[in-house]
N, C-alpha and C positions, 0 to 999 in steps of 0.2 A: 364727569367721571372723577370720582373722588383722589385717585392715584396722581389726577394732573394739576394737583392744590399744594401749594405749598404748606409747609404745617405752621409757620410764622405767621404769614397774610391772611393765607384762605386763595389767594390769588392762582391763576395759571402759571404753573411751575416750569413749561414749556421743556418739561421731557421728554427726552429721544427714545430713550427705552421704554416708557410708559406707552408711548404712540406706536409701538412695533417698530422701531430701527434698531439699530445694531448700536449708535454710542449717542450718547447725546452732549449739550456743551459744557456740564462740569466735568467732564472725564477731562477738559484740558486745565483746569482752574485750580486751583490750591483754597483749603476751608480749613480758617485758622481750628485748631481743635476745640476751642471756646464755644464754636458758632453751636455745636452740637450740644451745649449744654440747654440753651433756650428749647429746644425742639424734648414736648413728649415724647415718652419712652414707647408709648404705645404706637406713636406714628412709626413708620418707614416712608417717608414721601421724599421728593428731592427739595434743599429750598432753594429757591427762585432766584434768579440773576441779582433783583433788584436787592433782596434781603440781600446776599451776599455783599454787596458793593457797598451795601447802608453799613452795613456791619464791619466792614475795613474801611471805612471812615471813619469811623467811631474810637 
C-alpha cells in the first residue's frame, strides 16, 4: 500500500492513520521544519521513525 511508504526510504512508515486508527506515533514527536524540505511536494506520506531519528542526528 503505497500510503504506508515513507517518501525518503520507500520503507514501511508504520502509520496509524494509514492502517485505520485514530493517531499514529508521530502525533507525539517533534519534525524539525528542515525535515520537510527533503520530501517531494507531490508526496503526502508520513516519514518513518527511522528517517526521523537519522535526521536529528545529523
Amino acid at each position: 500500500m503505497e500510503g504506508n511508504c515513507c517518501p525518503l526510504c520507500g520503507q514501511e512508515n508504520h502509520c496509524g492513520v494509514a492502517k485505520g486508527q485514530n493517531d499514529c506515533w508521530c502525533m507525539t514527536e517533534s519534525f524539525p521544519e528542515r525535515i520537510f524540505d527533503a520530501v517531494p511536494q507531490e508526496h503526502n506520506k508520513c516519514i518513518c521513525q527511522k528517517c526521523l531519528d537519522k535526521y536529528k542526528e545529523e
